[in-house]
Each structure stands twice: as C-alpha cells, then as structure tokens.
N, C-alpha and C positions, 0 to 999 in steps of 0.2 A: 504494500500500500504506500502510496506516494502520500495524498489528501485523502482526509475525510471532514467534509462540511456541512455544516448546517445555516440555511437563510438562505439569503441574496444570491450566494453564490451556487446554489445547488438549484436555486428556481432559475437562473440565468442556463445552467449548464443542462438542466432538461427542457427549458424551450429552444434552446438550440440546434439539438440532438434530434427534434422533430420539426424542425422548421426546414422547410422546401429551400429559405435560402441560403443553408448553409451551403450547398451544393453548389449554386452559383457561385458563391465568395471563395469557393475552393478552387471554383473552375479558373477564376480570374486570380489565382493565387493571392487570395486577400482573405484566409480561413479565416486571421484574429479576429477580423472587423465584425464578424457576425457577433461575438461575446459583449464588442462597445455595441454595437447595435440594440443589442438587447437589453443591455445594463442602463442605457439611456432610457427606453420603452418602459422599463421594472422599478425604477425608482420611482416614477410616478406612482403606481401601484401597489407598490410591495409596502408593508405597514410591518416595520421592526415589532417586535416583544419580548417579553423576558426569557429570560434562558437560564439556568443553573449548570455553573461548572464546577466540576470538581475532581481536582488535580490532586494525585496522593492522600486524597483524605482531604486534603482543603477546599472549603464550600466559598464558590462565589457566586453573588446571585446578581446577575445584571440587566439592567434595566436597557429598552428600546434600541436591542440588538438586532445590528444587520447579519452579520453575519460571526461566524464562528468556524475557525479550519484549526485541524490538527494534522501536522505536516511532519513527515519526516524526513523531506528534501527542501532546499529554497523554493524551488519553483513549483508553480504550477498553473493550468492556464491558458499552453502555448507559450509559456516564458514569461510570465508573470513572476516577479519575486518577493512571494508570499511570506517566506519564514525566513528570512536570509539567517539567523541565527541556527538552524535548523546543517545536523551531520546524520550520515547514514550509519555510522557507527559508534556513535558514544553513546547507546544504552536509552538514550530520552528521546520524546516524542515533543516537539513543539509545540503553541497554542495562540492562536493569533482571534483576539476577538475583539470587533470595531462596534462601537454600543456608542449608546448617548452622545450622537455626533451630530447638525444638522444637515440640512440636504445636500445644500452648497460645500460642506467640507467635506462628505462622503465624493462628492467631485474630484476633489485632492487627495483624499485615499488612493480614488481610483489609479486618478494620472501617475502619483510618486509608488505604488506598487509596483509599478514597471522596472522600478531599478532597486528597489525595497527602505524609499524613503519614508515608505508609511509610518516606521515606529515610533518617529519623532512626533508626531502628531498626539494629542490631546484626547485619551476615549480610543484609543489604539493602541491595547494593553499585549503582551508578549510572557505568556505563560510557558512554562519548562516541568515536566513530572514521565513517570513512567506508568503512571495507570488513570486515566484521560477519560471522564464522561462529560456528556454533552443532555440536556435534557431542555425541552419547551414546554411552556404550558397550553398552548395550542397547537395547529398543524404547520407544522413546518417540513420540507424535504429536507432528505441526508443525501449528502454527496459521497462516493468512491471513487477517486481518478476518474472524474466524472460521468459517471453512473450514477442514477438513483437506488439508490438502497433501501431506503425507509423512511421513517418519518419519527419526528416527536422527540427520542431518544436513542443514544446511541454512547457506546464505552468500547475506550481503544488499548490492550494493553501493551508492553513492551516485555517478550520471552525472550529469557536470555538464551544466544547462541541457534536460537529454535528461525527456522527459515523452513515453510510449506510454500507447494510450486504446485499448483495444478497443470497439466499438459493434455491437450488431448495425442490419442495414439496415433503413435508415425512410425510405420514401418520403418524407416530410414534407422529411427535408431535404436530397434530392436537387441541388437548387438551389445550393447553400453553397457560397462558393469560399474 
C-alpha cells in the first residue's frame, strides 16, 4: 500500500476513475488535469466533517476535515507530494490530515502539495505512528492507491519484516523457487 485516504481525496479519485474524460486527458497526454478538474468541481460540493484519529493509542478528534491520507511513500496522485516526510523503510506509516482550513487556503494546499509545501500551512497537521485508524461520523469514501475501498472507517497497521504480494498465475514463472 502506497495511500490510504479518507475525504476529498478519495471522492476526487473515484469520480475520476468513472469519468469518460479521463480517457481523453490520457489520450492528449494530460492524465493529471482530470484530478485539478475534478478537485475544482468537489470543493464546491464536498462538505468536510469530523473525523477521529488515532495514532498509537492517541485520540485526535478533528473538526471540518477535508481530507485524511496515511502514506507510506511521499507521493501520490501522479506525483503529488503528499507525505514528503514519509520512508518505505523505517517501520512508520505517515499521517497527513488538512481540517479546519477555508476554501480559499485549501487552494494552497492544493497548489504547494505539488512539491510538499503543504506542511507549512496552518490546519495541515503531519502525524507519524505504526498503528493508524481513521474513522467519520458520517459517509465518507476510503481510498487504496486509488481505489475505493470502503467507507466510514478504516485502520492501517505496520508488520514488522511481514510483506504479502498477491499475483495472479503466470505460467512464465512457474519454475521460481
């Protein structure tokens, strides 16, 4: 798992995923613009709320949240840089959640998430733990390297040394011991 999110980010990345113009914006090599497209279209829309996190045991409970990713690479997005704090190896899972922000400065999340200027920002909180839940009081999507997953709730933990690989079967490498 690269992300897992909750909000803004997961209603963006499943109206995408069925929208006829993604295919255009692919065709014209222009895949990102469909995600600004839609992130412009959903801010109108999309009505933050509260969320409870909690990291290791610590309960945070935040108010008129966009969104919520727990990341274990910087990026993600198409090269958005989400958790730039964020290593594939040191044991922790990252925690990036943007709350109590208005419209106009969720604009400059947007834009400075490009290079991972976001953390500097106000209500642009940068959480670190190895056992990660996420919970809404209402209906919100969960995001998986963008797929929808679920809804509501969701807990991510970190196995040490532990790495599971799904594959479908290929003859090719039958052989492999």
């Amino acid at each position: 798992m690269n992300s897992l999110g909750m909000g803004i980010d997961a209603e963006i990345s499943d109206e995408a995923d069925r929208s006829p113009l993604k295919k255009w914006f692919n065709f014209v090599k222009a895949g990102k613009l469909i995600y600004l497209f839609i992130f412009i279209k959903k801010i109108v829309t999309y009505k933050p709320s509260c969320m409870e996190l909690i990291i290791d045991g610590d309960r945070h409970l935040l108010k008129k949240v966009w969104f919520i990713v727990i990341a274990n690479q910087s990026y993600f997005g198409g090269g958005m840089e989400i958790s730039p704090m964020s290593k594939l190896d040191d044991g922790r899972l990252n925690v990036i959640a943007v709350h109590d922000i208005p419209l106009l400065k969720l604009l400059t999340v947007f834009i400075t998430v490009l290079w991972g200027g976001h953390l500097n920002i106000k209500n642009v909180d940068s959480f670190s733990g190895k056992m990660i839940k996420m919970k809404n009081e209402g209906s919100v999507k969960i995001q998986s390297d963008g797929e929808i997953v679920g809804r509501n709730e969701v807990a991510a933990v970190v196995l040490k040394e532990k790495l599971r690989v799904m594959l479908q079967a290929d003859n090719r490498y039958k052989n492999m011991k």
